[in-house]
Biopython code that builds the backbone (N, CA, C, O; Angstrom):
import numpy as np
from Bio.PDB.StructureBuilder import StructureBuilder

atoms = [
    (1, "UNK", "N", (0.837, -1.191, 0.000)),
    (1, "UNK", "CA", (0.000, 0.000, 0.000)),
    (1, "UNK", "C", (0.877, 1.248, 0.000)),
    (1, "UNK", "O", (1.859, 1.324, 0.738)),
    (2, "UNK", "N", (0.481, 2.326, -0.916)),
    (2, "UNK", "CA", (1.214, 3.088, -0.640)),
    (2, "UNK", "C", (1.349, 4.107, 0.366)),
    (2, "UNK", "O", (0.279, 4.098, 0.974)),
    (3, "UNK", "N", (2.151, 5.032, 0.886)),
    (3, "UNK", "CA", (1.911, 5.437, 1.855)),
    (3, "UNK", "C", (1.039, 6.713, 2.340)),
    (3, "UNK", "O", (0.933, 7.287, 3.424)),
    (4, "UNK", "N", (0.393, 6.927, 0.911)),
    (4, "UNK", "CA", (-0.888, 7.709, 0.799)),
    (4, "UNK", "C", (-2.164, 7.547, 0.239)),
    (4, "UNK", "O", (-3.020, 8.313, -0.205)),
    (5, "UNK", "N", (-2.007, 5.827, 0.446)),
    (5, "UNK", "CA", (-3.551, 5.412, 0.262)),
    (5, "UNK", "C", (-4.058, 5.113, 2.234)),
    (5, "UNK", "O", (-3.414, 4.683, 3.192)),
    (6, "UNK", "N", (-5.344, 5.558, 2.089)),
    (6, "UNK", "CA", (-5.791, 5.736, 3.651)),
    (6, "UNK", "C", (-7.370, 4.600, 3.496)),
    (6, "UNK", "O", (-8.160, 4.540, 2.554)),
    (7, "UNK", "N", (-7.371, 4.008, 4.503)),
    (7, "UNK", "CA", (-8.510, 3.047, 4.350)),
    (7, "UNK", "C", (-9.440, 4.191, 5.366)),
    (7, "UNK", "O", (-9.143, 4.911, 6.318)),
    (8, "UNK", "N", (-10.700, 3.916, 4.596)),
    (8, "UNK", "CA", (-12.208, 4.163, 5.643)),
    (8, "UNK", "C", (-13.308, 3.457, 5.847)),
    (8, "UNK", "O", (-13.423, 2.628, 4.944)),
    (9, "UNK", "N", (-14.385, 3.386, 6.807)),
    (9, "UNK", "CA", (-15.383, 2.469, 6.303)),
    (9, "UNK", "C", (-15.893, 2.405, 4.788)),
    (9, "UNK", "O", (-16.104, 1.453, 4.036)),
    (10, "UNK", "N", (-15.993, 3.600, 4.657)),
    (10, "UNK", "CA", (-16.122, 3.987, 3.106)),
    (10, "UNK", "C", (-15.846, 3.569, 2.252)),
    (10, "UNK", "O", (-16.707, 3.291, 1.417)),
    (11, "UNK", "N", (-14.433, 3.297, 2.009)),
    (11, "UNK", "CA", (-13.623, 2.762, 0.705)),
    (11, "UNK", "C", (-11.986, 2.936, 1.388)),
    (11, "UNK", "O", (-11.622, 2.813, 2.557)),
    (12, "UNK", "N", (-11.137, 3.294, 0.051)),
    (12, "UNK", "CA", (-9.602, 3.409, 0.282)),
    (12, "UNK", "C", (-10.069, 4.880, -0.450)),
    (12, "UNK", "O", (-10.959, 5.049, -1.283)),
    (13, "UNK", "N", (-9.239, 5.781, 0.100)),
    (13, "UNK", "CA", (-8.502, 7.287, -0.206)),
    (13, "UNK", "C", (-7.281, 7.352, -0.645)),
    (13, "UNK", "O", (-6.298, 7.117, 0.058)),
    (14, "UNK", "N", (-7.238, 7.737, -2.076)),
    (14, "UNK", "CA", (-6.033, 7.978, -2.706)),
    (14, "UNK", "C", (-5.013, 9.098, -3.135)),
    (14, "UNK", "O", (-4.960, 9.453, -4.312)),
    (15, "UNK", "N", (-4.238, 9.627, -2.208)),
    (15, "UNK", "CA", (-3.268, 11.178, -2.179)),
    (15, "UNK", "C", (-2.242, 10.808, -3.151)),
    (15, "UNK", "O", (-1.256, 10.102, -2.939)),
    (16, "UNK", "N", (-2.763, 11.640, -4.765)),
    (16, "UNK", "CA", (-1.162, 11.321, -5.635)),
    (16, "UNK", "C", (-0.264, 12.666, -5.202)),
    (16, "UNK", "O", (-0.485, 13.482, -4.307)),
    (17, "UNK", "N", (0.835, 12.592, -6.174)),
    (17, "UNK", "CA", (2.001, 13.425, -6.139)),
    (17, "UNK", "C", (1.307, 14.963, -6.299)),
    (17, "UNK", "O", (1.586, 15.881, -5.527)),
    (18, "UNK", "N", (0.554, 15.066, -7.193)),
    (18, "UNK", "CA", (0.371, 16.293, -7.606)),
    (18, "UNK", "C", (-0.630, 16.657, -6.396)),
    (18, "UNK", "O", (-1.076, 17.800, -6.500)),
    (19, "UNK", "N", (-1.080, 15.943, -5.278)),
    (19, "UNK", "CA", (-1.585, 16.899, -4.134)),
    (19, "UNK", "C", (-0.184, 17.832, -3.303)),
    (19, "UNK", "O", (-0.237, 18.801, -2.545)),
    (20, "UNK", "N", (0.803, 17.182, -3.745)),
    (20, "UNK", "CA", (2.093, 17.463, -2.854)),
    (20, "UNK", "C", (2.145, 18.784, -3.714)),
    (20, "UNK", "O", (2.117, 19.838, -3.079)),
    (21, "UNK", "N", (2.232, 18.856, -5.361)),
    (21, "UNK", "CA", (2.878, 20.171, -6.022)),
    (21, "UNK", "C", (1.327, 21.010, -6.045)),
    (21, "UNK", "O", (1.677, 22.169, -6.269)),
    (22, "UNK", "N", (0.091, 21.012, -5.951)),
    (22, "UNK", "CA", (-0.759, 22.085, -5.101)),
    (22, "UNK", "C", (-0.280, 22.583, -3.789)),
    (22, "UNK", "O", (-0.235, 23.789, -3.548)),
    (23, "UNK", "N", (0.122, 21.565, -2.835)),
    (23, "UNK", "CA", (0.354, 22.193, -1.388)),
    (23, "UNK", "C", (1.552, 23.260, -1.583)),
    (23, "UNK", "O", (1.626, 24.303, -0.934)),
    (24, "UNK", "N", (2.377, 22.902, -2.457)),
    (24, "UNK", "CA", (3.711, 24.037, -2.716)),
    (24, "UNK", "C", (3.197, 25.236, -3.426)),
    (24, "UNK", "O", (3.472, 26.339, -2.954)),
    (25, "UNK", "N", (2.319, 25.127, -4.755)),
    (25, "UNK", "CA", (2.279, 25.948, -5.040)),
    (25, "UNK", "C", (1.114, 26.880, -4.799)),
    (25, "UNK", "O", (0.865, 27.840, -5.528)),
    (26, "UNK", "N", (0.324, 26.491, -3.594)),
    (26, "UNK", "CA", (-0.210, 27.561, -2.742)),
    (26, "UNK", "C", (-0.024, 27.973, -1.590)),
    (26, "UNK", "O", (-0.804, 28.558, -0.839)),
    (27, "UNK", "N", (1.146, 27.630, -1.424)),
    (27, "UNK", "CA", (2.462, 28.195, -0.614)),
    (27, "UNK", "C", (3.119, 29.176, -1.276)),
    (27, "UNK", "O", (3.785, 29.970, -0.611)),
    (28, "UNK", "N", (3.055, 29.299, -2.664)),
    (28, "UNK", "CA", (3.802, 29.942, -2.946)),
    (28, "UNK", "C", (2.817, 31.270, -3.318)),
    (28, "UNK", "O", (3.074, 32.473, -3.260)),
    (29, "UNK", "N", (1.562, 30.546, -3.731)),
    (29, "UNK", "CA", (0.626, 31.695, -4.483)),
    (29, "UNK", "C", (0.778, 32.765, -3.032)),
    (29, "UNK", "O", (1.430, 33.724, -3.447)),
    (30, "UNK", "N", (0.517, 32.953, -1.820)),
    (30, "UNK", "CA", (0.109, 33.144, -0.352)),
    (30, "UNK", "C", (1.259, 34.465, -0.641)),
    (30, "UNK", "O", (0.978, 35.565, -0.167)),
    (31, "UNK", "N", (2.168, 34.343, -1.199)),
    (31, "UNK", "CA", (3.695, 35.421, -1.031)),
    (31, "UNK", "C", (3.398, 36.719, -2.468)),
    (31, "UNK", "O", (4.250, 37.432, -3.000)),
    (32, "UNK", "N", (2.553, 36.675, -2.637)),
    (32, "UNK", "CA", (1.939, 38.033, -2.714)),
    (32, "UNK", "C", (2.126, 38.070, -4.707)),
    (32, "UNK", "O", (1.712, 39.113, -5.212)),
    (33, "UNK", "N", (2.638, 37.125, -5.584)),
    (33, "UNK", "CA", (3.784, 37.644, -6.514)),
    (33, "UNK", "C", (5.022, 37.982, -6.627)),
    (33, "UNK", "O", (5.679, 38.393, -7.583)),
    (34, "UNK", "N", (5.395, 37.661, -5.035)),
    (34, "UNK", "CA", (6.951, 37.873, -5.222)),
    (34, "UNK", "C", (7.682, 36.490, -5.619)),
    (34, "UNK", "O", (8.808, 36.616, -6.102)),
    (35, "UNK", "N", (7.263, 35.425, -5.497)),
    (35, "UNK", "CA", (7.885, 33.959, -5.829)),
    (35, "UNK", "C", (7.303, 33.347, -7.160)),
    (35, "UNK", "O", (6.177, 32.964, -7.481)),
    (36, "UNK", "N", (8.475, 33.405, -7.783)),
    (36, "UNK", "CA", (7.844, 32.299, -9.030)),
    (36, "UNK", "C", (8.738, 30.793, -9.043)),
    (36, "UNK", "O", (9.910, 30.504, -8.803)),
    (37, "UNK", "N", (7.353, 29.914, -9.515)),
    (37, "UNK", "CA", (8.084, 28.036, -9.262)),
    (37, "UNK", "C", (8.542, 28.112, -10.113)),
    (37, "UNK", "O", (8.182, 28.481, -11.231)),
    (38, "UNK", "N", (9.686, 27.668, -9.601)),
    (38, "UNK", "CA", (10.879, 26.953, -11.269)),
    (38, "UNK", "C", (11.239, 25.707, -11.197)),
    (38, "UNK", "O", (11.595, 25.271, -10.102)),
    (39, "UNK", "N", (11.230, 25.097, -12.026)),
    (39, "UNK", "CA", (11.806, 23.882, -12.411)),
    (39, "UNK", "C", (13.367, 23.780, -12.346)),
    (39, "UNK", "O", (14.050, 24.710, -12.775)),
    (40, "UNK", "N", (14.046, 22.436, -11.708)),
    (40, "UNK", "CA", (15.730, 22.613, -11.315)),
    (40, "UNK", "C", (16.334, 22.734, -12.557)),
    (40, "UNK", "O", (17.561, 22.637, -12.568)),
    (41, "UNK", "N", (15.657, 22.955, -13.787)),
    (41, "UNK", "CA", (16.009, 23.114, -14.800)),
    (41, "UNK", "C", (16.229, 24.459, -15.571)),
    (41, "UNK", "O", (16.979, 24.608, -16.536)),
    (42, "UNK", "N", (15.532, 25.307, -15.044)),
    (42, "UNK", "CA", (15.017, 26.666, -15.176)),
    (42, "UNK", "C", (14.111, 27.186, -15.914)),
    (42, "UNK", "O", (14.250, 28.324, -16.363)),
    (43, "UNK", "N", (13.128, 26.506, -16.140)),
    (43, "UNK", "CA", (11.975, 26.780, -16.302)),
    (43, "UNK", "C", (10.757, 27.050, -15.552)),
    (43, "UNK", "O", (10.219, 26.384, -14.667)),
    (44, "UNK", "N", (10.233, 28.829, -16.400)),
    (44, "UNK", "CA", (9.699, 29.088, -15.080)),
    (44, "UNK", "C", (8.018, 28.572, -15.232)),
    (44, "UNK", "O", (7.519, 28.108, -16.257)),
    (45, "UNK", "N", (7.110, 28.862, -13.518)),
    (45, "UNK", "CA", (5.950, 28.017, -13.957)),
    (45, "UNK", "C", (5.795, 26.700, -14.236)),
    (45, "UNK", "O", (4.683, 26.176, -14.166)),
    (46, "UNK", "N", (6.717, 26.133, -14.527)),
    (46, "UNK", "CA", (6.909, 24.187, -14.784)),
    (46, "UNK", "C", (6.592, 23.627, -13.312)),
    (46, "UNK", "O", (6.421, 24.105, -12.191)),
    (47, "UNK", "N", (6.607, 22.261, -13.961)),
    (47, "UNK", "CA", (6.677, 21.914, -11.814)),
    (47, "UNK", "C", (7.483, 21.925, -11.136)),
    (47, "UNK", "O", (8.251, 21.003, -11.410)),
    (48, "UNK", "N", (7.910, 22.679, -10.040)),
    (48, "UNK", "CA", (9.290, 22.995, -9.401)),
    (48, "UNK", "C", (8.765, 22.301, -7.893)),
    (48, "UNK", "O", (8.790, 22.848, -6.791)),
    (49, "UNK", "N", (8.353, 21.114, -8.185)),
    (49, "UNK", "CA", (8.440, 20.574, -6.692)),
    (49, "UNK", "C", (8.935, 19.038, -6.829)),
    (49, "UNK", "O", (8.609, 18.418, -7.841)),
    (50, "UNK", "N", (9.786, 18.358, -5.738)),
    (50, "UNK", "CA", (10.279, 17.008, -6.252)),
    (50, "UNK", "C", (9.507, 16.904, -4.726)),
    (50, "UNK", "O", (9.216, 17.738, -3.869)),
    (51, "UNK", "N", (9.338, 15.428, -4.854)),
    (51, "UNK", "CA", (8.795, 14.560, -3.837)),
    (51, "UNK", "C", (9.257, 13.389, -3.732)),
    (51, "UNK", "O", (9.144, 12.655, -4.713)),
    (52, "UNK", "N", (9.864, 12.914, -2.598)),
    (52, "UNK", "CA", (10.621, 11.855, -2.252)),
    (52, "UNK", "C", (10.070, 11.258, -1.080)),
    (52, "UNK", "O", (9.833, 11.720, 0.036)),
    (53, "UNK", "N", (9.914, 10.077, -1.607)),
    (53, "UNK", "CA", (9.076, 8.956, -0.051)),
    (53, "UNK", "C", (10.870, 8.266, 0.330)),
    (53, "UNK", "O", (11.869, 8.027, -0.349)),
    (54, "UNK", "N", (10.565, 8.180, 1.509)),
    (54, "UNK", "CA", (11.719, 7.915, 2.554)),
    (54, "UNK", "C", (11.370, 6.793, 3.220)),
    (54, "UNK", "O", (10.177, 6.550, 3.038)),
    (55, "UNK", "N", (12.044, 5.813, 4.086)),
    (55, "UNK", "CA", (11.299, 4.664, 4.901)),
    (55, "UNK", "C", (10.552, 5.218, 6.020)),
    (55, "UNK", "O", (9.462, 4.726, 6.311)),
    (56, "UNK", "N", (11.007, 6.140, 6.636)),
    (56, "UNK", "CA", (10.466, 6.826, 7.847)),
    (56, "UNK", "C", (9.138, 8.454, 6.928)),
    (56, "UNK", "O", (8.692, 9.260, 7.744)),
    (57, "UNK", "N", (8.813, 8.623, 5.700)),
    (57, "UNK", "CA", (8.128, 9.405, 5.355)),
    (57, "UNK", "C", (7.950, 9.971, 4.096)),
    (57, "UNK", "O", (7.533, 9.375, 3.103)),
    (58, "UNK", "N", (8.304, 11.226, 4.174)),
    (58, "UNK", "CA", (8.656, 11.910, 2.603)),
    (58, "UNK", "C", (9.035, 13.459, 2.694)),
    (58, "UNK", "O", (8.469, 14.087, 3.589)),
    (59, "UNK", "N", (9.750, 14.009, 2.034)),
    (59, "UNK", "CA", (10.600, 14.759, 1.817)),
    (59, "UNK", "C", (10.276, 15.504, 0.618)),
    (59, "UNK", "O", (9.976, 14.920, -0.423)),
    (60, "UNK", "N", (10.325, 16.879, 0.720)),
    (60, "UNK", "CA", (9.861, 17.938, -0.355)),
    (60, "UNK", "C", (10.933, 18.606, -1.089)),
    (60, "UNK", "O", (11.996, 18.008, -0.930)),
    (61, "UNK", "N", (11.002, 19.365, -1.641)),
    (61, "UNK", "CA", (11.694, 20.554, -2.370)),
    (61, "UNK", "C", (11.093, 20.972, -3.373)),
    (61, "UNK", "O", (10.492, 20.421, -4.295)),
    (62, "UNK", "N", (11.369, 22.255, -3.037)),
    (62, "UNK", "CA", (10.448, 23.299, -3.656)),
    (62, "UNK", "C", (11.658, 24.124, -4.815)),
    (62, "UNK", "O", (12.668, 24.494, -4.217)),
    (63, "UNK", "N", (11.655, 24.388, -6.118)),
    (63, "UNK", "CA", (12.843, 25.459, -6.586)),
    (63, "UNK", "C", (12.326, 26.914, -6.612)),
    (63, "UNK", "O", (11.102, 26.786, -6.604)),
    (64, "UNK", "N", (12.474, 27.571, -6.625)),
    (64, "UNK", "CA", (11.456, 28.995, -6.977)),
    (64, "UNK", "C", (12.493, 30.118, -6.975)),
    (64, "UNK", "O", (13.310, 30.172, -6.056)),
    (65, "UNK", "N", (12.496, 31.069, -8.018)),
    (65, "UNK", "CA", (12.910, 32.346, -7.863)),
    (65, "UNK", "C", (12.348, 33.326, -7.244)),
    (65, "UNK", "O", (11.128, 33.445, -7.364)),
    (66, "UNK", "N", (13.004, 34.160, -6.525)),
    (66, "UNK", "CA", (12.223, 35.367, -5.903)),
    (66, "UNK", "C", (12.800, 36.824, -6.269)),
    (66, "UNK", "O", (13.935, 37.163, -6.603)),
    (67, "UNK", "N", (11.556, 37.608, -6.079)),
    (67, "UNK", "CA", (11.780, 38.859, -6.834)),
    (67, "UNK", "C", (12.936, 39.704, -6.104)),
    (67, "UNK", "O", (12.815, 39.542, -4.889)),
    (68, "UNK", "N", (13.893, 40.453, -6.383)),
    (68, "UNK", "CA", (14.550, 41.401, -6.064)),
    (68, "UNK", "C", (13.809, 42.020, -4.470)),
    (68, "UNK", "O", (12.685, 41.892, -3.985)),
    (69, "UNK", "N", (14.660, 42.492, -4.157)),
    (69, "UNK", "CA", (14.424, 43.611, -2.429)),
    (69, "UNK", "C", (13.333, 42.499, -1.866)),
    (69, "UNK", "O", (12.610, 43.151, -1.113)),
    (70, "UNK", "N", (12.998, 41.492, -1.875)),
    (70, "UNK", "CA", (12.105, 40.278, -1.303)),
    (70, "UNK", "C", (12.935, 39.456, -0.234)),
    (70, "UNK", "O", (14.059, 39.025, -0.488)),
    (71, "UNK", "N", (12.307, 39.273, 0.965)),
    (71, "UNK", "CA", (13.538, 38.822, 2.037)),
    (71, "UNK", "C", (13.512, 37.528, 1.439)),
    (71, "UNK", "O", (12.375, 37.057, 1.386)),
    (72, "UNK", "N", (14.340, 36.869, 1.012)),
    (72, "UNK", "CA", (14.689, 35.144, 1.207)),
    (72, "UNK", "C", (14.740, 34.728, 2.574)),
    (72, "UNK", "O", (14.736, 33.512, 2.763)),
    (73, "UNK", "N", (14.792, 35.546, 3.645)),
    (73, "UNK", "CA", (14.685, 34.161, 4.474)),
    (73, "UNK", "C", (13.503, 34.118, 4.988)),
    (73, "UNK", "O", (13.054, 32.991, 5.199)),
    (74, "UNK", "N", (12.587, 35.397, 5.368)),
    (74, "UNK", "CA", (11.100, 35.569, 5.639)),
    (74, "UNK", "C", (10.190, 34.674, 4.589)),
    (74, "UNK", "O", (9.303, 33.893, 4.935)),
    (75, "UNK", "N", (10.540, 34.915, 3.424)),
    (75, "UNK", "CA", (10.052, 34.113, 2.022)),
    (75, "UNK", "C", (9.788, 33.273, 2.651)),
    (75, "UNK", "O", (8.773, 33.200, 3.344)),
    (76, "UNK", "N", (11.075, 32.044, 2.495)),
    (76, "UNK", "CA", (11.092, 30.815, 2.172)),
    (76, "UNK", "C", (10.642, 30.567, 4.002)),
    (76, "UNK", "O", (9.818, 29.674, 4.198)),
    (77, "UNK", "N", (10.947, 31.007, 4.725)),
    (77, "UNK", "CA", (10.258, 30.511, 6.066)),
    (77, "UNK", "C", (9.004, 30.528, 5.751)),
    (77, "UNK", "O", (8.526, 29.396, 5.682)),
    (78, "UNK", "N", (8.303, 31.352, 5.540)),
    (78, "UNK", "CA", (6.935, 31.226, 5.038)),
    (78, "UNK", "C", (6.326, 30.149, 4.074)),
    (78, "UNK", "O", (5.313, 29.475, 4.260)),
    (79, "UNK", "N", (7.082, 30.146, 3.123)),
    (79, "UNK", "CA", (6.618, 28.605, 2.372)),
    (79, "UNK", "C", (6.516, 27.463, 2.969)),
    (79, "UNK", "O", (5.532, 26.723, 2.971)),
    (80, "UNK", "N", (7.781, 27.266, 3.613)),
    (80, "UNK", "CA", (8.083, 26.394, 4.504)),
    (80, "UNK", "C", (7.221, 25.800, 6.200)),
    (80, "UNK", "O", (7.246, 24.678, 6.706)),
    (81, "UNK", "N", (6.628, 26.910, 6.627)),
    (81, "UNK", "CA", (5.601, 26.621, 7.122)),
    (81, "UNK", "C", (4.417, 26.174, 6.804)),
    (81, "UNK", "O", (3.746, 25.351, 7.428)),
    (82, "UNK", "N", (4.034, 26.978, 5.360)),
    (82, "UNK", "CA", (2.894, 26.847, 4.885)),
    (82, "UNK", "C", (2.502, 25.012, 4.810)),
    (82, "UNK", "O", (1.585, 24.386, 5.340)),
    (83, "UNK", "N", (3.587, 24.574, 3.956)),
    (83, "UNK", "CA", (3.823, 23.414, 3.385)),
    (83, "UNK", "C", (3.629, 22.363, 4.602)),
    (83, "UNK", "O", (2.807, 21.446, 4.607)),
    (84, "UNK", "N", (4.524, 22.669, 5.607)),
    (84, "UNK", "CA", (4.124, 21.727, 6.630)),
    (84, "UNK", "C", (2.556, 21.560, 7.466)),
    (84, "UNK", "O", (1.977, 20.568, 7.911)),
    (85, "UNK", "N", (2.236, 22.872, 7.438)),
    (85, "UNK", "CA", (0.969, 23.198, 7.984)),
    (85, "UNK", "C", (0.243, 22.322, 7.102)),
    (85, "UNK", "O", (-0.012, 21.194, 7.522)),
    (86, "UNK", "N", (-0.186, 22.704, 5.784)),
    (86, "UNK", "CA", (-1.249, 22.384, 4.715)),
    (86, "UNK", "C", (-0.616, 20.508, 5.075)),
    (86, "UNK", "O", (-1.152, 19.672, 5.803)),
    (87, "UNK", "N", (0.308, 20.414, 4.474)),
    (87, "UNK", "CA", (0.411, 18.661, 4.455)),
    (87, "UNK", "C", (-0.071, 17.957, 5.576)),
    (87, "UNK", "O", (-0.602, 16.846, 5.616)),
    (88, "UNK", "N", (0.152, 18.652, 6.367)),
    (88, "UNK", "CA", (-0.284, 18.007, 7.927)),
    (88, "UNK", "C", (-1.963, 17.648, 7.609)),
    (88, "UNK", "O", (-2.488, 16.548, 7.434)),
    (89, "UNK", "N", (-2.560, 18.992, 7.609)),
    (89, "UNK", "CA", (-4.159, 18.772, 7.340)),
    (89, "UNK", "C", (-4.135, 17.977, 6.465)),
    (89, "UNK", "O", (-4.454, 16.860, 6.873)),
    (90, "UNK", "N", (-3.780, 18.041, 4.874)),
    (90, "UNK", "CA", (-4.600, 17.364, 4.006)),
    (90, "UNK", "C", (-3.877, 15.964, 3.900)),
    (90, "UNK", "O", (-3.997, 15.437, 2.794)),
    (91, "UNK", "N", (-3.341, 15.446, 4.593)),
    (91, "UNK", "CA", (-2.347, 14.130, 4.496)),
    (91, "UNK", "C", (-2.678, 13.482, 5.397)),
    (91, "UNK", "O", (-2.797, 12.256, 5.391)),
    (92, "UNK", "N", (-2.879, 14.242, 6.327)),
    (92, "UNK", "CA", (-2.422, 13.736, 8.120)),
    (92, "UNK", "C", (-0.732, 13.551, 8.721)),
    (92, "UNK", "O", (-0.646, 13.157, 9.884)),
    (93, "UNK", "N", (0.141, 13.732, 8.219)),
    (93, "UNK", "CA", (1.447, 13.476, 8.025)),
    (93, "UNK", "C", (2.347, 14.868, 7.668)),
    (93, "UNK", "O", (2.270, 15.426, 6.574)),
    (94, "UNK", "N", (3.198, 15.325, 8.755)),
    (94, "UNK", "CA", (4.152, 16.097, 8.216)),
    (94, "UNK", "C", (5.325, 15.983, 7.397)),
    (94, "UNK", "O", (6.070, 15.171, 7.946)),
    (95, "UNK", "N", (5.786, 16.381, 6.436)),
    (95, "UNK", "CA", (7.474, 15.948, 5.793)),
    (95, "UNK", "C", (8.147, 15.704, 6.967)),
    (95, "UNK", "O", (7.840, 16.087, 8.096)),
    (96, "UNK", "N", (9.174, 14.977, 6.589)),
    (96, "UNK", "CA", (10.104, 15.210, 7.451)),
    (96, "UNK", "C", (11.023, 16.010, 6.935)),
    (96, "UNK", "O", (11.767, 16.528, 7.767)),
    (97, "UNK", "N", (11.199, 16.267, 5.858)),
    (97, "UNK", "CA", (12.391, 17.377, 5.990)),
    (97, "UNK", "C", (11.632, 18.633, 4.585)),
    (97, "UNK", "O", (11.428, 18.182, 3.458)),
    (98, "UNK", "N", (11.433, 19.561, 4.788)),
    (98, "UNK", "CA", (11.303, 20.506, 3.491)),
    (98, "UNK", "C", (12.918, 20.983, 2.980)),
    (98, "UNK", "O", (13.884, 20.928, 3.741)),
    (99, "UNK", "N", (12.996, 21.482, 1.466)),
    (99, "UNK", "CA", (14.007, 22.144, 1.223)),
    (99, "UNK", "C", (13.749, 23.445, 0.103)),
    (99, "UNK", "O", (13.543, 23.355, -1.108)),
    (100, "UNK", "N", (13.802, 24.179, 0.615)),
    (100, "UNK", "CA", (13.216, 25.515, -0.907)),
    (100, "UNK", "C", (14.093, 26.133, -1.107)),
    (100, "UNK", "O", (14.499, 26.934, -0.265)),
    (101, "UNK", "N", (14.909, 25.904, -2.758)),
    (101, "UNK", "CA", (15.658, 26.219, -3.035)),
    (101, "UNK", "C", (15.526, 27.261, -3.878)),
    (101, "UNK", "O", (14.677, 27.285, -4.769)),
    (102, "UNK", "N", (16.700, 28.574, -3.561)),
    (102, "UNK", "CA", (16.204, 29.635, -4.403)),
    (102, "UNK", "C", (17.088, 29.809, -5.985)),
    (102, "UNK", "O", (18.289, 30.061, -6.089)),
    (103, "UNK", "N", (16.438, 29.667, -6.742)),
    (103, "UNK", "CA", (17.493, 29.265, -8.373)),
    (103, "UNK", "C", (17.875, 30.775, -8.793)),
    (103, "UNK", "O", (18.442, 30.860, -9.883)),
    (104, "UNK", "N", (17.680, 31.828, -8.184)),
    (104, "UNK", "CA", (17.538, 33.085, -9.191)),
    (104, "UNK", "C", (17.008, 34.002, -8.219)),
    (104, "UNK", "O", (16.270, 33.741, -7.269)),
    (105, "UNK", "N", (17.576, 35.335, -8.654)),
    (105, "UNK", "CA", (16.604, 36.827, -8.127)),
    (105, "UNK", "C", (15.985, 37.711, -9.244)),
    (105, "UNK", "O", (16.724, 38.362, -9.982)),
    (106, "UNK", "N", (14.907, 37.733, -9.347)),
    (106, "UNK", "CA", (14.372, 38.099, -10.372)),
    (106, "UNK", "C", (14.282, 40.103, -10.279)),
    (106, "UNK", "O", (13.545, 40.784, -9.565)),
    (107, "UNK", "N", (15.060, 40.440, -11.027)),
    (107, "UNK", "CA", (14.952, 41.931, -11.739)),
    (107, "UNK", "C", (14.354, 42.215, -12.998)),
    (107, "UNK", "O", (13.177, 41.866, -13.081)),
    (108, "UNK", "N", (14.881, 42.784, -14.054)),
    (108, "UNK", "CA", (14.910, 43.265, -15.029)),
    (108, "UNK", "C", (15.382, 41.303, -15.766)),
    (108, "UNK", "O", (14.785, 40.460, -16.435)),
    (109, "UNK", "N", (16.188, 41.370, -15.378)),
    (109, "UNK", "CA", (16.782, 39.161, -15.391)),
    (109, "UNK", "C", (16.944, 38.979, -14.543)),
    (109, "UNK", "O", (17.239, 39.755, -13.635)),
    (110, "UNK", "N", (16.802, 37.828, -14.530)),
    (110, "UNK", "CA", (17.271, 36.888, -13.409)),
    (110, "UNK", "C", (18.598, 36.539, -13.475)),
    (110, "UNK", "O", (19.290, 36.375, -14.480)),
    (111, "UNK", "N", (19.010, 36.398, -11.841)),
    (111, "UNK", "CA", (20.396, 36.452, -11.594)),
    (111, "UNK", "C", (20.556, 35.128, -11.197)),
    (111, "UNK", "O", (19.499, 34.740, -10.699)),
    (112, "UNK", "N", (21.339, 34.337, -11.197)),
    (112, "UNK", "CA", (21.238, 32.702, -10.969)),
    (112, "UNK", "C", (22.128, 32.921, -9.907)),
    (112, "UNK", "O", (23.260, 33.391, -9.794)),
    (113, "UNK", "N", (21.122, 32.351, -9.026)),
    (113, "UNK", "CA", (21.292, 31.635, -6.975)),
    (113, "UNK", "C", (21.606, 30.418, -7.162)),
    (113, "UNK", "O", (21.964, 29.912, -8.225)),
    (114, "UNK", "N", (21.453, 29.790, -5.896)),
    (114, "UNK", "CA", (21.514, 28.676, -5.420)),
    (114, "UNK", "C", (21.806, 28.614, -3.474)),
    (114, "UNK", "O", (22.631, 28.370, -2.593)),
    (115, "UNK", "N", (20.758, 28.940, -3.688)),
    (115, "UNK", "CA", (20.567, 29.025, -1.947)),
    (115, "UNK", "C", (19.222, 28.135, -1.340)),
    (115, "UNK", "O", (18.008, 28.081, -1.535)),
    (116, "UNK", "N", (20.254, 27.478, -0.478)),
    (116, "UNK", "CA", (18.721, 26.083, -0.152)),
    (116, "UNK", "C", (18.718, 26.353, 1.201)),
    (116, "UNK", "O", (19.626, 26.062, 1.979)),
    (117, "UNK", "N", (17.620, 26.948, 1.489)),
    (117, "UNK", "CA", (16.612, 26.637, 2.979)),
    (117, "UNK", "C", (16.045, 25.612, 3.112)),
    (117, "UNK", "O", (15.316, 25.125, 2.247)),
    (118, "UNK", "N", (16.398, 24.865, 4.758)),
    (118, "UNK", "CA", (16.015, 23.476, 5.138)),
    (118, "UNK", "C", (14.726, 24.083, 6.443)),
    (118, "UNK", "O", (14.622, 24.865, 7.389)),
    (119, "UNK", "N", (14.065, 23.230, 5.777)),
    (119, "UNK", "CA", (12.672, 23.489, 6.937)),
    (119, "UNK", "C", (12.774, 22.108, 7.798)),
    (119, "UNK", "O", (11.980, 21.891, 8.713)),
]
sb = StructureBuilder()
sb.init_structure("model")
sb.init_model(0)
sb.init_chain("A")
sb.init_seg("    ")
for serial, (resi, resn, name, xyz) in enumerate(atoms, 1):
    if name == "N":
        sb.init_residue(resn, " ", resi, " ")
    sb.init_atom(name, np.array(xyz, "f"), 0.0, 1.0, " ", f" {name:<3s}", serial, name[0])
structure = sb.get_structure()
């Protein structure tokens, strides 16, 4: 079974991947327009969330650029809560580890980062 199928009297409940890249990316919507999802590839808007099941759980990362004069660490603390918060409710289960990595600062161009916040 996987570890997001949930039995009820009801039936079985089935949580795919893409509930994981909604929970990120309304984490991200929440930050006003200052964060855009990127793909570790650099594409922006693509799916910039990986999801990794672990023996003890599962494990996130998020890529996203953020806009110029935008705090990165207020940011990504904020995502980073969000994510744990929301998964908790709609899973029942927290990550065990988040990681939101920042690929870029977005100006006029984007400037290529690489700064990873561990939640």
């Amino acid at each position: 079974m996987n570890r997001f199928d949930i039995e009820t009297k009801l039936g079985n409940i089935h949580f795919s991947h893409n509930i994981i890249n909604r929970i990120a990316e309304n984490a991200i919507a929440e930050c006003d327009g200052k964060v855009l999802l990127q793909n570790y590839r650099g594409g922006l808007n693509a799916p910039g969330v990986e999801f990794i099941e672990t023996e003890n759980g599962f494990r996130i990362k998020v890529y996203i650029v953020i806009k110029f004069g935008t705090s990165i660490k207020q940011t990504t603390s904020k995502i980073i809560d969000s994510i744990y918060e929301n998964a908790e409710k709609i899973l029942g289960e927290k990550p065990e580890k988040i990681k939101v990595i920042v690929t870029g600062v977005a100006s006029k161009n984007i400037a290529r980062r690489h700064i990873e916040v561990i939640g």
